[in-house]
C-alpha positions as CSV (number, residue, x, y, z in Angstrom):
1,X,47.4,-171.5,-181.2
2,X,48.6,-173.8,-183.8
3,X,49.5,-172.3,-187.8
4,X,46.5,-174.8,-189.0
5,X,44.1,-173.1,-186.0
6,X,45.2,-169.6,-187.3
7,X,44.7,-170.5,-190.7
8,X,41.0,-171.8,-189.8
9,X,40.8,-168.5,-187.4
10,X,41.5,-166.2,-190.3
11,X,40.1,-167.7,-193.0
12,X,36.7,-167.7,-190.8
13,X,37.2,-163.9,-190.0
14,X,37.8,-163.1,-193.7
15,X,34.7,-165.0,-194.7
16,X,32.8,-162.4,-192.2
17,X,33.0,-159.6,-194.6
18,X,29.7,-161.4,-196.1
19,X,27.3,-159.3,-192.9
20,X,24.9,-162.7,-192.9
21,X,27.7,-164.9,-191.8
22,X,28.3,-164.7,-188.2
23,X,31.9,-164.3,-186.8
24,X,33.8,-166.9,-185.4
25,X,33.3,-165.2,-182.1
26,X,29.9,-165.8,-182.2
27,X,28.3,-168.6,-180.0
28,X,25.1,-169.5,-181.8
29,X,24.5,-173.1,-181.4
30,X,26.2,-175.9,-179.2
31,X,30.5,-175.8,-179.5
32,X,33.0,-177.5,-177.3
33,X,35.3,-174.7,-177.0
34,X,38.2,-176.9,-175.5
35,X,39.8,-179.6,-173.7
36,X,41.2,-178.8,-170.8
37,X,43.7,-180.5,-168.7
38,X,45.3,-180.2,-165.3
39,X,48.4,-180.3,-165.1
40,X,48.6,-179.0,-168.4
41,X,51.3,-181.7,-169.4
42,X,51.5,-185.7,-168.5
43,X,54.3,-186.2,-166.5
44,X,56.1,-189.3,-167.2
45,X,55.2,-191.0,-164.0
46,X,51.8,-189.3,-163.3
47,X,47.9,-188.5,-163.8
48,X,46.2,-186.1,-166.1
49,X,42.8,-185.2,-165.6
50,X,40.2,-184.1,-169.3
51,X,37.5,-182.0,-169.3
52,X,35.6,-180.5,-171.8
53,X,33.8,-177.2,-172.1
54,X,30.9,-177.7,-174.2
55,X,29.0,-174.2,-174.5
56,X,25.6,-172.8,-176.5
57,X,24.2,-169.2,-176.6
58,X,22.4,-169.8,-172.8
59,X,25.7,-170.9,-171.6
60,X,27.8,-174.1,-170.2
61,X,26.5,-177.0,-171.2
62,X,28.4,-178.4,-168.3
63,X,30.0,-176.3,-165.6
64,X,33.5,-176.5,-166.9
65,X,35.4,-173.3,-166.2
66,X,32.1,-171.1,-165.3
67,X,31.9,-168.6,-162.6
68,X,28.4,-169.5,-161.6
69,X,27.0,-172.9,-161.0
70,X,25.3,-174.2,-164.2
71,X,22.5,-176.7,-163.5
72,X,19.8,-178.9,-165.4
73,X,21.8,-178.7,-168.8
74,X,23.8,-181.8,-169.0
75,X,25.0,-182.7,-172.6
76,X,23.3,-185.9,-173.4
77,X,26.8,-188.0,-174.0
78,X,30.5,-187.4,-173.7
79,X,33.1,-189.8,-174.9
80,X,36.7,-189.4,-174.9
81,X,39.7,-191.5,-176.5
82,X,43.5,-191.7,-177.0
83,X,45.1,-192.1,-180.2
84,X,48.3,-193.7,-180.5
85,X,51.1,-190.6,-180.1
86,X,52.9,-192.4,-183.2
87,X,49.7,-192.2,-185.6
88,X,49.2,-188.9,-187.6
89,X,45.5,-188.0,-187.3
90,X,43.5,-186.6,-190.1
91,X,40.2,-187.7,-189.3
92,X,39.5,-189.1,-186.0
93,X,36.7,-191.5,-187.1
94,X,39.3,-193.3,-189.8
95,X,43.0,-193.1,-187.3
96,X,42.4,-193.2,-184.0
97,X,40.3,-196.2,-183.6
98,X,41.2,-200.1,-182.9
99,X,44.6,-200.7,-181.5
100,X,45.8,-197.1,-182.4
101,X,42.6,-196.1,-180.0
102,X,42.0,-196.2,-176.3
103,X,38.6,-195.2,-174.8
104,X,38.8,-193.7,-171.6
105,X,35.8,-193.6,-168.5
106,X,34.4,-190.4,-167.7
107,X,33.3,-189.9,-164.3
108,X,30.0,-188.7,-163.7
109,X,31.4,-184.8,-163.9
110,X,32.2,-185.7,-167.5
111,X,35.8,-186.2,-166.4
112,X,38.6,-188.0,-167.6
113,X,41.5,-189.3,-165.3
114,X,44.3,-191.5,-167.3
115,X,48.0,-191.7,-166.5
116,X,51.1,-192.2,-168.4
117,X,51.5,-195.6,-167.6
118,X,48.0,-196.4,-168.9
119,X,48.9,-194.5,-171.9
120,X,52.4,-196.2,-172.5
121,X,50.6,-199.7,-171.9
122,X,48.3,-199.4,-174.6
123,X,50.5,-198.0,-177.0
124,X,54.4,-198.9,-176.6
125,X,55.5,-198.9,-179.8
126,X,54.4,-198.2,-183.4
127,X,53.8,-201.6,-184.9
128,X,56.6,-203.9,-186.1
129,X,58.8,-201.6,-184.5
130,X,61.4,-203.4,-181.8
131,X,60.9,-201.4,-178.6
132,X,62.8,-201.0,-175.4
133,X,61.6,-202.2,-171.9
134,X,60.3,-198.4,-171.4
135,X,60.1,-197.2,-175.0
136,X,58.3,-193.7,-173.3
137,X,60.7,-192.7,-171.1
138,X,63.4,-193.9,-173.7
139,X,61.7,-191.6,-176.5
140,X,62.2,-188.6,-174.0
141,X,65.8,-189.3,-173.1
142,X,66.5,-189.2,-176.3
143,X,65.2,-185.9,-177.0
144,X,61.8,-186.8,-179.3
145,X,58.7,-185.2,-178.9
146,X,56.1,-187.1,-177.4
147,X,52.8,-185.9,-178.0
148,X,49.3,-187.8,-176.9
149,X,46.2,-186.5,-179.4
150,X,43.3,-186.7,-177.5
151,X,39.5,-186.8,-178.6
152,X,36.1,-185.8,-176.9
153,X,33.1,-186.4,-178.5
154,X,29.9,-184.4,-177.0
155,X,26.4,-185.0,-178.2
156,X,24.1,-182.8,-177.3
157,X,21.0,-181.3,-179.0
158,X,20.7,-184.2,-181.9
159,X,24.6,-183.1,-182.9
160,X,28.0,-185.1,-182.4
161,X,30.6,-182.4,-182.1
162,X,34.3,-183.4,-181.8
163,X,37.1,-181.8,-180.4
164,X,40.7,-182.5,-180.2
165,X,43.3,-182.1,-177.9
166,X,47.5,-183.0,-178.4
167,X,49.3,-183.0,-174.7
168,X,52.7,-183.6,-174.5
169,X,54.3,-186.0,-172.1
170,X,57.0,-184.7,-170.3
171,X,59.4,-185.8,-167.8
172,X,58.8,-185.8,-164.1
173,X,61.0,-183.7,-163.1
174,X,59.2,-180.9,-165.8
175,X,56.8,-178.8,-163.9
176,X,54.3,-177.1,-166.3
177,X,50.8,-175.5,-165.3
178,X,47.9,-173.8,-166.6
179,X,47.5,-170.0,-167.5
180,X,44.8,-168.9,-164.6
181,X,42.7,-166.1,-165.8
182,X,42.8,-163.3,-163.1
183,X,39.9,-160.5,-164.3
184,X,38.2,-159.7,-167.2
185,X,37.7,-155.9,-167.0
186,X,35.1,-153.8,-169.1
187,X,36.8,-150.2,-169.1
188,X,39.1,-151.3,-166.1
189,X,36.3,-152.7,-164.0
190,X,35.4,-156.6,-163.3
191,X,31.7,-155.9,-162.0
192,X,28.7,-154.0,-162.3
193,X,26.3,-154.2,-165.6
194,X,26.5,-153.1,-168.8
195,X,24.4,-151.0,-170.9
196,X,22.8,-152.1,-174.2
197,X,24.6,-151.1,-177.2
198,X,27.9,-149.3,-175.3
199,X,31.4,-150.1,-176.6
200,X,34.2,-151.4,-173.8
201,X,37.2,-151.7,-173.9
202,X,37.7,-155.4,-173.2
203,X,41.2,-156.7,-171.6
204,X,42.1,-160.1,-169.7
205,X,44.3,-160.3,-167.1
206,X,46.2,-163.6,-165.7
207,X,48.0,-165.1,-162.6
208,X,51.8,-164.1,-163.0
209,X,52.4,-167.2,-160.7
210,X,50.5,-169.7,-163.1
211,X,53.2,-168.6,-165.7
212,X,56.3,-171.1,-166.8
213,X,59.5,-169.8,-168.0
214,X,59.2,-169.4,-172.0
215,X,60.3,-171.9,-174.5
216,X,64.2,-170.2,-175.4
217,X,63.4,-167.5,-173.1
218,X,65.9,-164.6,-173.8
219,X,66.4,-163.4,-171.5
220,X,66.6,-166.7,-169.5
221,X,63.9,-166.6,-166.7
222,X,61.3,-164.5,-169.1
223,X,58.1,-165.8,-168.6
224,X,55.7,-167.3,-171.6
225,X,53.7,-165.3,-173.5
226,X,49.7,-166.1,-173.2
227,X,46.8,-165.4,-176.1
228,X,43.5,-164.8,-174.7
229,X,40.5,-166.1,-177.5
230,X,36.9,-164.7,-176.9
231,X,33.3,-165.7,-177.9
232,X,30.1,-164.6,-176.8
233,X,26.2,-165.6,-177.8
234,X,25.2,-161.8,-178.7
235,X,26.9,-158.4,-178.3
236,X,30.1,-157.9,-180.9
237,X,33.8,-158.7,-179.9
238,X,36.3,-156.1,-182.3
239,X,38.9,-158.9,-182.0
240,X,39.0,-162.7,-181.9
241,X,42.3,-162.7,-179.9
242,X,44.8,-161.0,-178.2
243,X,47.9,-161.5,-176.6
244,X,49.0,-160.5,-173.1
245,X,51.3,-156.8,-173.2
246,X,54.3,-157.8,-171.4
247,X,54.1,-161.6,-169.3
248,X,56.4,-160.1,-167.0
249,X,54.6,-157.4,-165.4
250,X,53.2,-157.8,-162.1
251,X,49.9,-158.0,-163.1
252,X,50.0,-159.1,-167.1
253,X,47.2,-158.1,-169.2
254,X,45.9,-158.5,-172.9
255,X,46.3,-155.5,-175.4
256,X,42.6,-154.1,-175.5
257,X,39.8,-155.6,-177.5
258,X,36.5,-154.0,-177.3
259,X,33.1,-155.4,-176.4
260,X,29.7,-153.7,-177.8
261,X,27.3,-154.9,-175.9
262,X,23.7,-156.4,-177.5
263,X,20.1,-156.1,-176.1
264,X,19.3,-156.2,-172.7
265,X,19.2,-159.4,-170.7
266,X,21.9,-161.6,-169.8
267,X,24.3,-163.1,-171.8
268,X,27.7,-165.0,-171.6
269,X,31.4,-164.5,-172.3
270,X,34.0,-167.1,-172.5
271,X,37.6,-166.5,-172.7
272,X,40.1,-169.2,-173.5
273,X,43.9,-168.5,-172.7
274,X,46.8,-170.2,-174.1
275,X,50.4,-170.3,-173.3
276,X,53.4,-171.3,-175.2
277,X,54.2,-174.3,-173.6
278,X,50.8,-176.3,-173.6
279,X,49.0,-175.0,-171.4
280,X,45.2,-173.6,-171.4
281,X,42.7,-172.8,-168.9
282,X,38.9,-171.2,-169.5
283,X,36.6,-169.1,-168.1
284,X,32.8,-168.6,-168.8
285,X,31.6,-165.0,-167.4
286,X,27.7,-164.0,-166.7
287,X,26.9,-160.7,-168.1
288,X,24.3,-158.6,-167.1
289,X,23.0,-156.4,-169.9
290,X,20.5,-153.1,-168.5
């Protein structure tokens, strides 16, 4: 998560000491939760695909990352756009739009397939700026940062939320992917209901083989660490996030968090996971409440 997220994140959590303000954990009207991508990085020379996971306290608003098929609850409009990787955004509406703005076509899954060399066309070079014949890859080679902010735009329910998303463009040769969430477990276990009003222990566990090596991993070879975020419609989460124990274990898992569990009926729980080199990956989980 980024320092400006975390300082959003805590603030939020410190205005929850006031019991009528809900946390940030709670889902209770429509949120885009993230932008996904797969791979989690634009390779110089290849595709990226964009999705968004729009949610609301009965669930997906699209079926983006859920374990059950979600029908008959389409958003009512999804837009996406580039913004020039040169141009610091503040506010999306005022700098990324005209030539420092590229829409791009969502198919009719509300996804979102560019490539680098659609990207590098439509913005090769901060303006007045002489450029060389591939100022991307040149950028790279020389050791810069090249970073893509992308924006969604969902409206659904008379409301325009948007949501941001910065991928980095890598080289070809850089292989990056996606945290996969394995389980979530309730006191260990990854089925069977739960009862009104019990507290569980709460823990997420990921794919060891969707892990990259860390960023100035010491020792070299470690694997990245992962945060895990949750949110849920009813029911109350102890902790907004955690991170995973030790990323190197055969089977890594978060430190606990605890889940008390609200009225009876069924419910949702969405987990977002994180890595340290880009890369995130969602999950939306159908709870059964007795």
């Amino acid at each position: 998560m980024t320092s400006l997220a975390r300082v959003v994140l805590f603030g939020a959590l410190a205005a929850c000491d006031d019991a009528s303000i809900d946390p940030i954990t709670r889902i209770t009207a429509p949120r885009v939760l993230a932008i996904t991508t797969e791979p989690s990085a634009l390779p110089l020379e290849g595709e990226l695909a964009l999705t968004a996971l729009t949610v609301d306290p009965d669930g997906p608003r699209i079926g983006i990352g859920a374990s059950a098929p979600v029908d008959g609850r389409p958003v009512d409009a999804m837009r996406m756009r580039a913004c020039a990787p040169w141009k610091f955004i503040t506010d999306p509406a005022r700098d990324c739009v005209g030539d420092d703005a590229l829409p791009l076509e969502l198919d009719a899954a509300g996804r979102v397939v560019t490539s680098a060399a659609e990207l590098a066309t439509a913005f090769p070079s901060p303006p007045g700026v002489l450029a060389p014949p591939d100022p991307w890859r040149a950028a790279l080679a020389a050791g810069l940062k090249l970073r893509v902010p992308i924006i969604a735009e969902v409206e659904v329910d008379g409301q325009t939320l948007v949501a941001r998303r910065d991928v980095d463009v890598v080289e070809t040769t850089v292989q990056r992917q996606n945290p996969r969430l394995a389980e979530i477990r309730f006191d260990g276990s990854s089925t069977g209901a739960l009862r009104a009003g019990q507290r569980y222990v709460l823990t997420a566990t990921i794919d060891r083989t969707s892990l990259d090596e860390g960023p100035d991993a010491e020792p070299p070879g470690a694997l990245e660490n992962v945060v895990c975020n949750f949110y849920s419609p009813t029911g109350e989460l102890s902790e907004a996030e955690v991170s995973v124990v030790d990323p190197d274990a055969l089977v890594p898992e978060t430190t606990p968090n605890t889940y008390t569990a609200g009225p009876p009926g069924t419910t949702w729980l969405f987990v977002i996971a994180t890595d340290e080199t880009g890369g995130m990956s969602v999950t939306s989980v159908l709870l059964t409440i007795e």
